[in-house]
MIROZA-706061 format. One record per residue: residue in one letter; x, y, z of N, C-alpha, C, O in turn. Coordinates in steps of 0.2 Angstrom, whole numbers, padded with zeros to 4 digits, always signed. Example, Ala and Ser with C-alpha at 12.3 -4.5 7.8 and 13.67 -1.06 7.14 Angstrom:
<sites>
A+0066-0028+0039+0062-0022+0039+0066-0016+0039+0071-0017+0042 S+0064-0011+0035+0068-0005+0036+0064+0000+0039+0067+0006+0040 
</sites>
This chain:
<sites>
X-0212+0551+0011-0212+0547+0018-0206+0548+0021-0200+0547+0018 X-0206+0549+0029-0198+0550+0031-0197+0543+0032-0202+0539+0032 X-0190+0541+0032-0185+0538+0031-0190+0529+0028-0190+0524+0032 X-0192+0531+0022-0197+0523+0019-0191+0517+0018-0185+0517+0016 X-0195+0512+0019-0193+0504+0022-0190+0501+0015-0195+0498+0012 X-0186+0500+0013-0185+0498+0007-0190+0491+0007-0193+0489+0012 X-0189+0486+0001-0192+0480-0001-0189+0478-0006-0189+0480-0011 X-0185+0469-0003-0180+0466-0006-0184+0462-0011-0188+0466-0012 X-0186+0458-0015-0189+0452-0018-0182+0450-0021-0177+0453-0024 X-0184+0442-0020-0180+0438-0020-0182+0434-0026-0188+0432-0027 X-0178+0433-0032-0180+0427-0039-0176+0423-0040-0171+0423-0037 X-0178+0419-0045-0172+0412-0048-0181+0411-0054-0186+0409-0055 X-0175+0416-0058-0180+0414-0064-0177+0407-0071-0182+0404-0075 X-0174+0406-0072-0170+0402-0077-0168+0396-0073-0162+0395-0073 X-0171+0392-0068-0171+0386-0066-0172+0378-0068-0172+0373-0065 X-0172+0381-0076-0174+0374-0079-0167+0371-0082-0168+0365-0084 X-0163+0371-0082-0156+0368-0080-0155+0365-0075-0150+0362-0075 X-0157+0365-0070-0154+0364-0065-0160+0361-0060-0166+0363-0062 X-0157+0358-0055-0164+0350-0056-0163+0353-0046-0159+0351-0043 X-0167+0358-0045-0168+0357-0036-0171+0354-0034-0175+0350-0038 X-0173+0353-0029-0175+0347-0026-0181+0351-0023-0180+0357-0021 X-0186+0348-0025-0194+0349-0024-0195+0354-0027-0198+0357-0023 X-0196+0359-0034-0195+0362-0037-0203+0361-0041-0202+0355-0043 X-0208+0363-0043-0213+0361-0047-0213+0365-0052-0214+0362-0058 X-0212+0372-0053-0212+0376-0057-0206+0378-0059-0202+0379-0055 X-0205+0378-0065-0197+0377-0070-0197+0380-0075-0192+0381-0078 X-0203+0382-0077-0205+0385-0084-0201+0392-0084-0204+0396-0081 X-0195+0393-0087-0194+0400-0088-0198+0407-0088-0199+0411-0084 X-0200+0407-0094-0206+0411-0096-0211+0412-0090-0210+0417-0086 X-0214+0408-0088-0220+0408-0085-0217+0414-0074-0220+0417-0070 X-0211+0411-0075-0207+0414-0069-0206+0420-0070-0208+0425-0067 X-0203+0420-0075-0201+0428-0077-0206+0432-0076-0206+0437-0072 X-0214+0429-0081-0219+0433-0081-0223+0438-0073-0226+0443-0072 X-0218+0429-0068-0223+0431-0062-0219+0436-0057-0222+0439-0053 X-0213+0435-0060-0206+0440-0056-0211+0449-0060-0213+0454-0058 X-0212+0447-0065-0211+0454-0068-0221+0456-0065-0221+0462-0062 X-0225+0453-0065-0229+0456-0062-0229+0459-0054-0233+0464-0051 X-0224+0454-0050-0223+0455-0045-0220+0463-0044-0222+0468-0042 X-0216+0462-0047-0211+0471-0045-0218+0476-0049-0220+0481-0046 X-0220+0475-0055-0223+0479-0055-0230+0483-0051-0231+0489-0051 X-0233+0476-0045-0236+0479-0043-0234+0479-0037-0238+0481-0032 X-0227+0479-0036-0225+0484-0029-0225+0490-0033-0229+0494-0031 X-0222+0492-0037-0220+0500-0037-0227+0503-0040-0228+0509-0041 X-0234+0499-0042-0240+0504-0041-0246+0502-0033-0250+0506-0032 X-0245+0497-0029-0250+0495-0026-0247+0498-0019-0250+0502-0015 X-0239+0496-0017-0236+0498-0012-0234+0505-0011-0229+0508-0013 X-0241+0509-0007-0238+0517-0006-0234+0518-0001-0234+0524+0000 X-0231+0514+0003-0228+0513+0009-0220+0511+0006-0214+0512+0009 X-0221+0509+0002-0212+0506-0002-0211+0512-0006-0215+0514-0010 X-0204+0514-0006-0201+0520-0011-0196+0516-0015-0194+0517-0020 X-0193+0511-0010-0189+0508-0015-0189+0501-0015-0192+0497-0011 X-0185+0498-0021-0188+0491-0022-0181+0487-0025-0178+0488-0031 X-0178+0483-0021-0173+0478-0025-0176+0471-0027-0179+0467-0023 X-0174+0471-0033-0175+0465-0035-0169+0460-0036-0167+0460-0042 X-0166+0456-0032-0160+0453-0033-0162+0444-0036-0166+0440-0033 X-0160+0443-0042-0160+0436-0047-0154+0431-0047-0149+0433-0048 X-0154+0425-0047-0149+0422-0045-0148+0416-0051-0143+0412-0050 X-0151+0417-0054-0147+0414-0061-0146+0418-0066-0147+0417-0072 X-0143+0426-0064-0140+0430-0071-0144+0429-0077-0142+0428-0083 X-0148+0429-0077-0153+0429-0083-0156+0437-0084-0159+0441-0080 X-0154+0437-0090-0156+0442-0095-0159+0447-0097-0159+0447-0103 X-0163+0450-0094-0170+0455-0095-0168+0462-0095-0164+0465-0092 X-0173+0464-0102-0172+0472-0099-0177+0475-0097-0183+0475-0099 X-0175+0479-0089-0179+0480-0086-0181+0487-0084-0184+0489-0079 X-0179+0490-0091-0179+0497-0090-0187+0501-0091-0187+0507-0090 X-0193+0497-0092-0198+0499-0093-0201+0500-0087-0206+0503-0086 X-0198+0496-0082-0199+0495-0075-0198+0499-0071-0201+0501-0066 X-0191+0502-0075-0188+0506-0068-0190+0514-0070-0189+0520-0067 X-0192+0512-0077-0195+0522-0076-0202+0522-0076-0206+0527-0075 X-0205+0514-0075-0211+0517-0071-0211+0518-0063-0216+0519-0060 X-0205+0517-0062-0205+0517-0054-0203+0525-0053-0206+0529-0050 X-0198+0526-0057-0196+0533-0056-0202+0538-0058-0202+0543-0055 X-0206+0537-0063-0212+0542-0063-0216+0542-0057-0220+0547-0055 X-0215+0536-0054-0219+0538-0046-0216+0539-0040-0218+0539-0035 X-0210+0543-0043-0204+0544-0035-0201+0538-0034-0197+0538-0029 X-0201+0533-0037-0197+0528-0035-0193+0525-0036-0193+0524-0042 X-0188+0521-0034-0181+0518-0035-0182+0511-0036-0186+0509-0032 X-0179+0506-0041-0182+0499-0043-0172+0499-0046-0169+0503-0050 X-0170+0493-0040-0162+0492-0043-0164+0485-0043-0166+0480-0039 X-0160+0485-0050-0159+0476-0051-0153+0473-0050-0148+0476-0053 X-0152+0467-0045-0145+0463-0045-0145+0458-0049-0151+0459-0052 X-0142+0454-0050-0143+0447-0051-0135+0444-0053-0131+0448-0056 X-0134+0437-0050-0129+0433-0052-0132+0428-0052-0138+0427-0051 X-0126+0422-0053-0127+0417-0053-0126+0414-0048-0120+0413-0047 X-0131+0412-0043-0131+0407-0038-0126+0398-0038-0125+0393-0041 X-0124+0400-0030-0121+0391-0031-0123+0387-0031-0123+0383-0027 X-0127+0386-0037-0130+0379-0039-0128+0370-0037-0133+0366-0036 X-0122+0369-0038-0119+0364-0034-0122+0364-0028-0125+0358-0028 X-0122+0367-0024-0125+0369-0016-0132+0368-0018-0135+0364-0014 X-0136+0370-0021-0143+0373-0019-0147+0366-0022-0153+0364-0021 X-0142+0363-0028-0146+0356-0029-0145+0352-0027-0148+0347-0028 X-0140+0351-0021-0140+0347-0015-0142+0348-0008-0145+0344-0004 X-0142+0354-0006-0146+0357-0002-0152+0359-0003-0156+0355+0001 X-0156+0364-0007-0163+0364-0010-0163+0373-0010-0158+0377-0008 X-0170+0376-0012-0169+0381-0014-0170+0386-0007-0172+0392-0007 X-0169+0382-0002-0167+0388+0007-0161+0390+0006-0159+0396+0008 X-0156+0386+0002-0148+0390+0002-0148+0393-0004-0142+0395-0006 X-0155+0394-0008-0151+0397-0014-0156+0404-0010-0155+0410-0012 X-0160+0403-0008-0165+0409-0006-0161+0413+0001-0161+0419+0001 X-0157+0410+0005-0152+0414+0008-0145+0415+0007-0142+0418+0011 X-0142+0412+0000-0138+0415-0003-0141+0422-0007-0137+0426-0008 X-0147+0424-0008-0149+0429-0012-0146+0433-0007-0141+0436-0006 X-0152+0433-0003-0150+0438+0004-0145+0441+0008-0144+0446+0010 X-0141+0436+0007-0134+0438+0006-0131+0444+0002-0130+0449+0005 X-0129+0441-0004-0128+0446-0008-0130+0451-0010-0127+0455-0012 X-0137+0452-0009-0142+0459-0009-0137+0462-0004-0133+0465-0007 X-0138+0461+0003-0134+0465+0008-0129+0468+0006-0129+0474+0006 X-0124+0464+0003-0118+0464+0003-0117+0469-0005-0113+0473-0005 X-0122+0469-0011-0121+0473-0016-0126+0480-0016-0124+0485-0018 X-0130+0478-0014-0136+0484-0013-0135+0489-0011-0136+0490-0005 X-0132+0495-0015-0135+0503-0014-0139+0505-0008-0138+0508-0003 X-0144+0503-0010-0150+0503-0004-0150+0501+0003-0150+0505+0007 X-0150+0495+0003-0148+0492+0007-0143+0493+0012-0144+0492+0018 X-0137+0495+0009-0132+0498+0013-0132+0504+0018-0130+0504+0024 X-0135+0506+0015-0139+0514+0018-0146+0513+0023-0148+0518+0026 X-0150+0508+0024-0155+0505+0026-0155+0501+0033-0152+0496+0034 X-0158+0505+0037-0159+0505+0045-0163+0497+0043-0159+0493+0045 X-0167+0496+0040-0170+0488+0041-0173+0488+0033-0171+0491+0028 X-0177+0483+0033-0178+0481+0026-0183+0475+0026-0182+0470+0030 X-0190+0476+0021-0193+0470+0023-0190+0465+0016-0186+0466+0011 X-0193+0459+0017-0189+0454+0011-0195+0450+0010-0199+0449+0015 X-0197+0448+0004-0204+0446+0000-0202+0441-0005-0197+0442-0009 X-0204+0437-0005-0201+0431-0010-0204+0433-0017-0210+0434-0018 X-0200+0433-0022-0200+0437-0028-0209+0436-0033-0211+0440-0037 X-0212+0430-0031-0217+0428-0035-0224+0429-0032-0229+0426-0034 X-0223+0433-0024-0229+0432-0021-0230+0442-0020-0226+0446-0020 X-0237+0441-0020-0241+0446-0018-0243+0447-0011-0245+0442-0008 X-0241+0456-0008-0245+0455-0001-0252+0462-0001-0251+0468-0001 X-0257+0458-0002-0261+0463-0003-0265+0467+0000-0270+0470-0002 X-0262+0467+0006-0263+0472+0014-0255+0474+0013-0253+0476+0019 X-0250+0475+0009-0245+0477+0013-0243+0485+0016-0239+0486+0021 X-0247+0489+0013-0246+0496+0015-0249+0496+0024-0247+0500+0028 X-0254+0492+0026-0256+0491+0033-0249+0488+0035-0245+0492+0038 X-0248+0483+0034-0242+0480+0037-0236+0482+0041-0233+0479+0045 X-0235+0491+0036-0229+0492+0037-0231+0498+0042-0227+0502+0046 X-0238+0499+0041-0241+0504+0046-0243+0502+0052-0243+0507+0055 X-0244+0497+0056-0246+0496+0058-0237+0491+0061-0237+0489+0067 X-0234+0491+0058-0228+0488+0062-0222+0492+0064-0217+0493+0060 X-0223+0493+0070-0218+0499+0072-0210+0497+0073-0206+0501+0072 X-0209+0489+0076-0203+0488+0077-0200+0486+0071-0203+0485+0065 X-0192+0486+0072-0189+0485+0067-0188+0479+0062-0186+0479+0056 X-0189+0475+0066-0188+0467+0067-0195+0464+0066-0199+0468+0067 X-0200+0458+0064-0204+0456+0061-0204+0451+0060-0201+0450+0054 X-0206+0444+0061-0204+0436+0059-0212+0432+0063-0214+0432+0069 X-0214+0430+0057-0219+0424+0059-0216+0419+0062-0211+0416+0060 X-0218+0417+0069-0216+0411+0071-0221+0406+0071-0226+0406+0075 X-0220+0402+0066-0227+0396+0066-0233+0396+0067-0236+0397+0072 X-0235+0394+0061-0243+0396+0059-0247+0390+0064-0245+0384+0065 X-0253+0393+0065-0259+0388+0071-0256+0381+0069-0252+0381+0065 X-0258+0378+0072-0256+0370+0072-0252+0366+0070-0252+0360+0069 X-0245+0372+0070-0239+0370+0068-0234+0367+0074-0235+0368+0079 X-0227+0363+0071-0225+0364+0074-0220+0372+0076-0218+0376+0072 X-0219+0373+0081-0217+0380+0085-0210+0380+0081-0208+0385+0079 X-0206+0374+0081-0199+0377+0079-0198+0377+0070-0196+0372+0066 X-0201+0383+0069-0202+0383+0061-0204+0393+0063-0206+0395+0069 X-0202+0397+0058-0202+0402+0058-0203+0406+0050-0197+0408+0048 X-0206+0407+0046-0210+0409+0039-0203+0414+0036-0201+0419+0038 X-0201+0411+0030-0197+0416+0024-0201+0417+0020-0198+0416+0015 X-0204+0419+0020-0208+0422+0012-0209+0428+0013-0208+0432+0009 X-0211+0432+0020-0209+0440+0019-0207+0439+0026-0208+0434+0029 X-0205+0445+0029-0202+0447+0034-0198+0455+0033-0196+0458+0028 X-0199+0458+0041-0195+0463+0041-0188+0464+0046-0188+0460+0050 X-0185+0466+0045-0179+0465+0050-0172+0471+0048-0170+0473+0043 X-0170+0472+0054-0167+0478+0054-0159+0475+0051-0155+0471+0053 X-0158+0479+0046-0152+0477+0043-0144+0475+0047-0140+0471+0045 X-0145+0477+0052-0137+0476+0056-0140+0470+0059-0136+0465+0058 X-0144+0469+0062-0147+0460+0066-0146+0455+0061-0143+0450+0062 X-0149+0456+0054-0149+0451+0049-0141+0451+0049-0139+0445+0050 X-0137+0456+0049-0131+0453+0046-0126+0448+0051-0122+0444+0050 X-0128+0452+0058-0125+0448+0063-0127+0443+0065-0124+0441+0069 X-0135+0438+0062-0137+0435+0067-0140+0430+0059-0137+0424+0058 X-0142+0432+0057-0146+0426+0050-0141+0427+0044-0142+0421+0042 X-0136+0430+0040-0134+0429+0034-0133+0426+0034-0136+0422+0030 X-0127+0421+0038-0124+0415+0034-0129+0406+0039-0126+0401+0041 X-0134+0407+0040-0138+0402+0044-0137+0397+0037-0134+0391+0037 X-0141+0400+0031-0144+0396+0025-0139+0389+0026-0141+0383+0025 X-0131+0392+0028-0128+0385+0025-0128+0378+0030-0125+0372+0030 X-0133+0380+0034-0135+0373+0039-0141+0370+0035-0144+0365+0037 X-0143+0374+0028-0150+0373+0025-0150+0365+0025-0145+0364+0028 X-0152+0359+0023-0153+0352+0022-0161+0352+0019-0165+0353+0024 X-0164+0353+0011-0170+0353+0010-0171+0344+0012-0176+0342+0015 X-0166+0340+0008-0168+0332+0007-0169+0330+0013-0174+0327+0014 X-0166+0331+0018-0166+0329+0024-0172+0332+0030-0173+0329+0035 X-0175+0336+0028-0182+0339+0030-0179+0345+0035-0183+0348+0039 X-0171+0347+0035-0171+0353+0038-0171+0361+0032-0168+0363+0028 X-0177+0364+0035-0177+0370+0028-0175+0376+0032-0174+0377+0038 X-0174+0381+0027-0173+0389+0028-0177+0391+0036-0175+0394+0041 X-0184+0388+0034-0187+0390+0042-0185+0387+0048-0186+0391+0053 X-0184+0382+0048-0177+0379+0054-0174+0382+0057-0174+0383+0063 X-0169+0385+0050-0163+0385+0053-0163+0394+0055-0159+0396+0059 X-0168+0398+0052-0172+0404+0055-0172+0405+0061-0170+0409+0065 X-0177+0398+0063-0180+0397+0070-0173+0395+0074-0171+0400+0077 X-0169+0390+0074-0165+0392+0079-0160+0397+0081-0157+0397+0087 X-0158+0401+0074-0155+0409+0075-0159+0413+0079-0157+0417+0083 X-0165+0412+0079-0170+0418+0081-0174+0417+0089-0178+0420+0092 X-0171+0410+0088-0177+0409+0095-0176+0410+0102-0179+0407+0106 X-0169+0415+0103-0167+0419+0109-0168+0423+0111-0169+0425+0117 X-0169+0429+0103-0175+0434+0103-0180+0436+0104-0184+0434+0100 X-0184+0440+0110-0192+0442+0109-0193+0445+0102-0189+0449+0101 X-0198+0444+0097-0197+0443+0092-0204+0446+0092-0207+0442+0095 X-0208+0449+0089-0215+0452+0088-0217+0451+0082-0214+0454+0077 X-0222+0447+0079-0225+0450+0072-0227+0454+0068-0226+0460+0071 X-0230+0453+0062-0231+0460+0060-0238+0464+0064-0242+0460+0068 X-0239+0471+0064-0243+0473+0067-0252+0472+0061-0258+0472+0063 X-0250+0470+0057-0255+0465+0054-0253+0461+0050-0248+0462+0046 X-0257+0454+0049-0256+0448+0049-0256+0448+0039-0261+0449+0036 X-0251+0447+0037-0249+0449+0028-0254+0444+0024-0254+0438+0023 X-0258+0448+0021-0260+0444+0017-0259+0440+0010-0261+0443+0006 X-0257+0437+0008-0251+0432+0003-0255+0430-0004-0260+0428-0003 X-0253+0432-0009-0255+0428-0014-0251+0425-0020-0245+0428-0022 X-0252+0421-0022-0246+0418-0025-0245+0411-0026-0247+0408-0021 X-0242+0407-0030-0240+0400-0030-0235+0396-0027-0230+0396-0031 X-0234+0393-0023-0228+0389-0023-0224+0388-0028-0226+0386-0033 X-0215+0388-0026-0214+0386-0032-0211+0378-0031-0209+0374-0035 X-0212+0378-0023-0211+0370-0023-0214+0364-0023-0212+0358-0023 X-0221+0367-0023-0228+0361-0022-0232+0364-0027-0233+0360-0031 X-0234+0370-0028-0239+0373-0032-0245+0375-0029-0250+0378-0031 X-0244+0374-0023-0250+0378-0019-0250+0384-0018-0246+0387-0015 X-0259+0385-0019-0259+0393-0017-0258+0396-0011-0262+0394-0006 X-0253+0403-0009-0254+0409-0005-0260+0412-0003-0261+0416+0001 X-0265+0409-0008-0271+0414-0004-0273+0411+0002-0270+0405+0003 X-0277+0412+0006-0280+0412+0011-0287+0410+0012-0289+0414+0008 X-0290+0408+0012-0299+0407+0011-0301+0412+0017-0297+0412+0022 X-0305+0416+0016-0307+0422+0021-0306+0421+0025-0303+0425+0028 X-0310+0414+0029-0312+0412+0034-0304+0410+0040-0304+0409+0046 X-0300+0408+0035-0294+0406+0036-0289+0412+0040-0286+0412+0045 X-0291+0416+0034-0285+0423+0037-0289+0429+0042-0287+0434+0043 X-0294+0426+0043-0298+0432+0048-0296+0426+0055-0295+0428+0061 X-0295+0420+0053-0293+0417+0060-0287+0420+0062-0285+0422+0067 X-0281+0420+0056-0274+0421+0057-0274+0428+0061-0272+0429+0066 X-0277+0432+0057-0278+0439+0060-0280+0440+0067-0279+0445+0070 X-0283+0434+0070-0285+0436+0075-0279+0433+0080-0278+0435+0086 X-0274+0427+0076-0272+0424+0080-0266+0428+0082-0263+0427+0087 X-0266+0433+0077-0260+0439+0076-0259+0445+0082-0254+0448+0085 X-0268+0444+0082-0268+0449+0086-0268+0451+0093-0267+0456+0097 X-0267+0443+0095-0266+0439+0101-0259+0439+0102-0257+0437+0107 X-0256+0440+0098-0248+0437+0099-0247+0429+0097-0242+0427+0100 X-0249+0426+0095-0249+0421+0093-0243+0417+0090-0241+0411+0090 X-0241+0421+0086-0235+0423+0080-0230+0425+0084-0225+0422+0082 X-0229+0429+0090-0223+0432+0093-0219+0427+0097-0222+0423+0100 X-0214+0428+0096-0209+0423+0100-0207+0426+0107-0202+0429+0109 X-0211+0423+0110-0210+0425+0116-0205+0420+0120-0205+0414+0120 X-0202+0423+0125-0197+0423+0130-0195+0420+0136-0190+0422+0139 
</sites>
């Protein structure tokens, strides 16, 4: 593929120390397991993805070298980061400033990334099971749900997005520290007001999501009926932030 769109997934797998605020899934094991399924099925499902970071924020321990030579059997690159996130912060704040402290640091450590015109970013435990249309069908560099039907408008979706790497760094890295989860201001807030100056277009198909919350426990799927609306509302612009 000429010049292929790298793919960030973001984790926090050893969370059970540490008490954030609205947090339901805590199980070590049970995270790891969904972090490890997750990368694997980017490097066999995603033919559109060549490369794959996975950046973890509680320095937790894995070897992940089974992973990365089955990436490399398939042409492809799987780099693992991980530190220890500010936790102080994130359990006062909640897990938007520990979810854009990742993001951070990926930019700032990532090989790939460095080198990388844009980048999408995918929340470490979620499946997109249309993403090969996604990235085919979205020609701009830039990418960002602005609130879903019957929402309020000033909210803008982090769980995946695409975004041209010099824009993130000048305009979103350092937002997260406005994050307040207790106080009912989150990640997609403080998204929505960095971003809501830009014409801003969605994906050119509407992402299909699978997966659990790790703050409520609800599911990412869709009910058919649900995301064939979304798609259509996609298809309308619905999603784009317009001007």
């Amino acid at each position: 593929m000429k010049n292929p769109i790298p793919l960030l997934l973001t984790g926090s797998i050893a969370i059970e120390k540490y008490n954030v605020f609205q947090t339901v899934l805590v199980d070590t094991q049970v995270r790891l397991n969904q972090y490890i399924d997750s990368i694997e099925y980017a490097i066999v499902k995603y033919n559109n993805i060549n490369h794959i970071i996975f950046c973890e924020n509680t320095n937790f321990e894995y070897d992940y070298s089974e992973l990365v030579s089955k990436a490399y059997k398939r042409g492809k690159t799987l780099e693992i980061i991980r530190f220890t996130g500010d936790y102080k912060n994130i359990q006062r704040k909640g897990k938007g400033y520990g979810e854009g402290e990742i993001v951070k640091y990926a930019i700032e450590n990532s090989e790939i990334l460095n080198s990388s015109l844009c980048f999408i970013k995918l929340t470490g435990r979620v499946l997109v099971k249309n993403m090969d249309k996604c990235i085919e069908t979205t020609k701009n560099e830039t990418a960002f749900l602005f609130g879903p039907p019957h929402s309020k408008k000033n909210f803008v979706q982090t769980i995946i997005y695409k975004v041209n790497t010099k824009f993130y760094y000048n305009v979103l890295l350092n937002v997260y520290f406005q994050v307040n989860d207790p106080e009912g201001y989150c990640l997609e807030h403080a998204f929505y007001e960095a971003l809501k100056k830009y014409p801003i277009k969605s994906f050119g198909r509407y992402p299909d999501l699978d997966g659990t919350s790790g703050s409520v426990g609800y599911s990412y799927l869709m009910p058919r009926k649900e995301y064939l609306k979304a798609t259509v509302y996609n298809m309308i612009g619905f999603y784009n932030n317009k001007i």
